[in-house]
N, CA and C atoms as an extended XYZ file, in Angstrom:
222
Properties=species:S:1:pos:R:3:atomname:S:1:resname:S:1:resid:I:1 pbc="F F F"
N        -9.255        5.471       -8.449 N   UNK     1
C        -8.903        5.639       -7.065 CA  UNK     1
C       -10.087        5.349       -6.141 C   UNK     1
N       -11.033        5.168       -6.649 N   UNK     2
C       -12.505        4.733       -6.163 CA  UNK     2
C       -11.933        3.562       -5.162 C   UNK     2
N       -11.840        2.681       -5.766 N   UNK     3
C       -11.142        1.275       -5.512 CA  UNK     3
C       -10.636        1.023       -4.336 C   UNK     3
N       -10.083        1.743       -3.536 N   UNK     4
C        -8.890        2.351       -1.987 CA  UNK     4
C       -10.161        1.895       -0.880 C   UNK     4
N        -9.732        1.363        0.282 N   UNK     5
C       -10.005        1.411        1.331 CA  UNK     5
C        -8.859        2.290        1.967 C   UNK     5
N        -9.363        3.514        2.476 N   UNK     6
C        -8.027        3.776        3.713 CA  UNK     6
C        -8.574        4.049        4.776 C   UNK     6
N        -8.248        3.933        6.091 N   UNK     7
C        -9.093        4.385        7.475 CA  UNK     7
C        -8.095        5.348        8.337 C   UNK     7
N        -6.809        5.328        7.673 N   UNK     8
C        -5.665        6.177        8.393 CA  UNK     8
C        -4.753        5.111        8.959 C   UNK     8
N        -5.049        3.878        9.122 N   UNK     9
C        -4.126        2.927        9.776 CA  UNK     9
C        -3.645        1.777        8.541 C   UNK     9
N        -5.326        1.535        8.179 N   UNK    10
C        -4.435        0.169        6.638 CA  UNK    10
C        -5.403        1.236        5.358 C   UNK    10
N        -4.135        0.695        4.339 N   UNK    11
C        -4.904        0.672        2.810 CA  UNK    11
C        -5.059       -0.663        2.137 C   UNK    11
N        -6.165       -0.551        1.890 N   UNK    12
C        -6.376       -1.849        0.836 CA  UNK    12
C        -6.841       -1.335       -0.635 C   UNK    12
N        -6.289       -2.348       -1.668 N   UNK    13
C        -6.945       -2.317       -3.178 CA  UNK    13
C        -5.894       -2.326       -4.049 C   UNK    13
N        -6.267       -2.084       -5.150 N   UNK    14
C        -4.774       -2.530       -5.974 CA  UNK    14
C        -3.602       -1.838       -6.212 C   UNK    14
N        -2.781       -2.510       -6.150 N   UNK    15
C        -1.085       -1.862       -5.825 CA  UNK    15
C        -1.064       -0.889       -7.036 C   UNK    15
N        -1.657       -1.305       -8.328 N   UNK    16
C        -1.483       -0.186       -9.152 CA  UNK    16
C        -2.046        1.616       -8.688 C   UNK    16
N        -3.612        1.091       -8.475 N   UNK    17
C        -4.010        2.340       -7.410 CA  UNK    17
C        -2.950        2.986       -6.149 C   UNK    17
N        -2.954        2.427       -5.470 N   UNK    18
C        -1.953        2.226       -4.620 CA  UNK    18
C        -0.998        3.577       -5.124 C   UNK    18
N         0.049        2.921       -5.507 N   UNK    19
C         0.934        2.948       -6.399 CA  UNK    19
C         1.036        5.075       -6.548 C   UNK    19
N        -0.257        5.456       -6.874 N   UNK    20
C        -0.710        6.576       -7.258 CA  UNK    20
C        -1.171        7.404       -5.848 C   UNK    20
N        -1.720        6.725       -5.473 N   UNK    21
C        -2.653        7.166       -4.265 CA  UNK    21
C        -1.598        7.824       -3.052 C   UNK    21
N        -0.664        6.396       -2.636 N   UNK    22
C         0.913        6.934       -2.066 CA  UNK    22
C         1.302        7.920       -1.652 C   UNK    22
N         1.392        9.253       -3.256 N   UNK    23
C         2.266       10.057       -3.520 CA  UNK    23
C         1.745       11.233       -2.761 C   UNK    23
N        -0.001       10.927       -2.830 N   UNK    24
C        -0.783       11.826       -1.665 CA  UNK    24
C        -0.436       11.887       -0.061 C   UNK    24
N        -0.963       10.476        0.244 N   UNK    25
C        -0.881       10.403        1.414 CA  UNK    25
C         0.498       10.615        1.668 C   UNK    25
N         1.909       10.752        1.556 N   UNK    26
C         2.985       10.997        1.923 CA  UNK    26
C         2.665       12.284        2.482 C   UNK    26
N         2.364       13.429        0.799 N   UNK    27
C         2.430       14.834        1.109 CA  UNK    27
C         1.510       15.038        2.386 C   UNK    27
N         0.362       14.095        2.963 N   UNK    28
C        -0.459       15.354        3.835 CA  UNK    28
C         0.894       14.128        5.126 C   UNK    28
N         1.972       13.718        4.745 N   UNK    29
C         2.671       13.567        6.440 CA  UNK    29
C         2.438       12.368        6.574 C   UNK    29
N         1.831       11.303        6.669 N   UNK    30
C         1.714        9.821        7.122 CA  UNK    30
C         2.993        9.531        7.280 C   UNK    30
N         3.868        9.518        6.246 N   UNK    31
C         5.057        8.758        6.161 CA  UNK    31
C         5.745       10.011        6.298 C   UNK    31
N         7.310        9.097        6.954 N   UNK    32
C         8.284        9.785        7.077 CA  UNK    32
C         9.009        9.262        5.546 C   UNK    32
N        10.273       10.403        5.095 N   UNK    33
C        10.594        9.980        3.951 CA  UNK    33
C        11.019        8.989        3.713 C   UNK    33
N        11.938        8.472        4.282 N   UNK    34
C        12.588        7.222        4.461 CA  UNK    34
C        11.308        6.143        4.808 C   UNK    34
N        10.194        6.283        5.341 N   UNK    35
C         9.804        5.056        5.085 CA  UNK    35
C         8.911        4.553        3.748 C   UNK    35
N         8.544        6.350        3.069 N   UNK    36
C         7.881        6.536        1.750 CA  UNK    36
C         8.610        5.715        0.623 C   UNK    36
N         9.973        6.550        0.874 N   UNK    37
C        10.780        5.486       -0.487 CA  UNK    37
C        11.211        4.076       -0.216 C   UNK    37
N        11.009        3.702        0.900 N   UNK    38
C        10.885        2.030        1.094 CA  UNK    38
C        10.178        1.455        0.635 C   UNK    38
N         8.515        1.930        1.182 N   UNK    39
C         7.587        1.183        0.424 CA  UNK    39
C         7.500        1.293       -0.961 C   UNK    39
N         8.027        3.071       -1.745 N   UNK    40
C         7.620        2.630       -3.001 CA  UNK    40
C         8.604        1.916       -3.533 C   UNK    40
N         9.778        1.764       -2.919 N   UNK    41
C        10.898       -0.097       -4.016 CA  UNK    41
C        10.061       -1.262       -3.634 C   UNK    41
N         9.162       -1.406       -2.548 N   UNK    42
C         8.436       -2.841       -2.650 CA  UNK    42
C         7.621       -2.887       -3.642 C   UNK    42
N         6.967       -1.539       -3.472 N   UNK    43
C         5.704       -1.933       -4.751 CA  UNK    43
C         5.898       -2.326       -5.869 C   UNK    43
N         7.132       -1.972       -6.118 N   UNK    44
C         7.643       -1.998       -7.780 CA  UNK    44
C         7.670       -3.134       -7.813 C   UNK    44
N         8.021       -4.433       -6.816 N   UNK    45
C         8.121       -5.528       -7.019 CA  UNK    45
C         6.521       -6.367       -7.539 C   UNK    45
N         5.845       -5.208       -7.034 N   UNK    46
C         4.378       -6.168       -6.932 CA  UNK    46
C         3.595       -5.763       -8.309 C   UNK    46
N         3.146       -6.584       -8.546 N   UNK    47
C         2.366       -6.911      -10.321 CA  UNK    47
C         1.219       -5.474       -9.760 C   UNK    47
N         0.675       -4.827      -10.892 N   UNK    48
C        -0.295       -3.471      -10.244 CA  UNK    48
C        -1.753       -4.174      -10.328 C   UNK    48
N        -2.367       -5.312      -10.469 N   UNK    49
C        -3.219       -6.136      -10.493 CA  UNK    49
C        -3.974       -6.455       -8.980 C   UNK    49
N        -2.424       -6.745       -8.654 N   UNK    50
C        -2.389       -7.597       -6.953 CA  UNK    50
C        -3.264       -7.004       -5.989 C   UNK    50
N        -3.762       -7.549       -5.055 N   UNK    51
C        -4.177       -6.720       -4.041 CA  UNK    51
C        -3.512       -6.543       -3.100 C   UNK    51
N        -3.636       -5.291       -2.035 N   UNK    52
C        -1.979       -5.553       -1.768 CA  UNK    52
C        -3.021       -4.594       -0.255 C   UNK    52
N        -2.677       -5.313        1.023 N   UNK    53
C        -3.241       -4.337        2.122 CA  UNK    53
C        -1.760       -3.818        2.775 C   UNK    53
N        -1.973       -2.495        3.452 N   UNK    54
C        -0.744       -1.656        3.959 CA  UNK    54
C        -0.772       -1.386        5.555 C   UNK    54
N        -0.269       -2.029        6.287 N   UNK    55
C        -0.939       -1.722        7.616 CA  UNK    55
C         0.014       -0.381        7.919 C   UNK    55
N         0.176        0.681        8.561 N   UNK    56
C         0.906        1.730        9.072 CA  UNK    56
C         0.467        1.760       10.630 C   UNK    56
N        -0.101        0.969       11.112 N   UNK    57
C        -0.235        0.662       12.786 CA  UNK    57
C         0.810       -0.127       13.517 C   UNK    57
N         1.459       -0.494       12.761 N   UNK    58
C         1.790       -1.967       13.566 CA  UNK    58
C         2.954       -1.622       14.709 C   UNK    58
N         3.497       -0.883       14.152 N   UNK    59
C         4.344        0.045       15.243 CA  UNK    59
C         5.661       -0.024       14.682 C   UNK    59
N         5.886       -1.072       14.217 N   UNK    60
C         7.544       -1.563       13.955 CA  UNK    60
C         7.485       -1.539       12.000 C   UNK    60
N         7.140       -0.159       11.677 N   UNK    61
C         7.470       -0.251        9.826 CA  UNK    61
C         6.252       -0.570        9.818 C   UNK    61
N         6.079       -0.556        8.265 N   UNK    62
C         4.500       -1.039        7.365 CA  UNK    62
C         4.470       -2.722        7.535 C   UNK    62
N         3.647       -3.217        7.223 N   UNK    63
C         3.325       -4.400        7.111 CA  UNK    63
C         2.422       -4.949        6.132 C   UNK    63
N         3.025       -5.408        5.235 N   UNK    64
C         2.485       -5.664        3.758 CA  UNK    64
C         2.031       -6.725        3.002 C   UNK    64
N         0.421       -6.860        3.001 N   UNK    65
C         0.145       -8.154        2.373 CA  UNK    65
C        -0.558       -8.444        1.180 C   UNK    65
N         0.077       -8.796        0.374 N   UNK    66
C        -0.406       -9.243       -0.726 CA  UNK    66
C        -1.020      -10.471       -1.811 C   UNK    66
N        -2.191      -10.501       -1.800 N   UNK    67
C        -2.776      -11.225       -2.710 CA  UNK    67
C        -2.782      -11.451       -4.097 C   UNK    67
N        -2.063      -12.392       -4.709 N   UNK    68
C        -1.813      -12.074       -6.153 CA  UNK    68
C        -2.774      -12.095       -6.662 C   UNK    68
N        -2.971      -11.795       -8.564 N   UNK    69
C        -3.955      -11.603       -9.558 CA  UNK    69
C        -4.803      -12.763       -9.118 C   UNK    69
N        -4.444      -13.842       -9.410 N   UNK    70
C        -5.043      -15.384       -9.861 CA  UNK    70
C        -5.919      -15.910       -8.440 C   UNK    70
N        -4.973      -15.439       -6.995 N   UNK    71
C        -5.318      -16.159       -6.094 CA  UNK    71
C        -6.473      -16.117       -5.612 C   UNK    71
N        -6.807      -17.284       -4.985 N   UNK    72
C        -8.317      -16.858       -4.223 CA  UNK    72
C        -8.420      -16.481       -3.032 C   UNK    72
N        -9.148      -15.814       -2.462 N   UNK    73
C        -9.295      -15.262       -1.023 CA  UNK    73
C       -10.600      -15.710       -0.588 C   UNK    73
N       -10.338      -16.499        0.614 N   UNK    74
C       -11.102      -17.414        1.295 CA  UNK    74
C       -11.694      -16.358        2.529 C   UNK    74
């Protein structure tokens, strides 16, 4: 869990972390429930490798970007 960037607005690092990390930040309130169990059916889609950033600012829902295993980031 080392791995996590969070600042209260985005998370970054790997969706597998992620994945774990989530189940926290729900309980201290970030998310409402309905938007908790949204994001966690996306994640499931995403390989736990990926890097995956979470914006919770944007105003309108999360906003979710992901970098696969292989890709490069310029």
């Amino acid at each position: 869990m080392n791995n996590i960037y969070d600042n209260g607005d985005q998370l970054i690092g790997k969706c597998g972390d992620i994945k774990k990390y989530n189940d926290r930040v729900y309980k201290e309130n970030i998310l409402d429930e309905d938007t908790y169990n949204e994001l966690k059916e996306e994640l499931k889609e995403i390989d736990d490798e990926s890097i995956i950033m979470i914006d919770y600012s944007c105003g309108m829902g999360l906003y979710i970007r992901v970098w696969e295993k292989d890709e490069v980031i310029k």
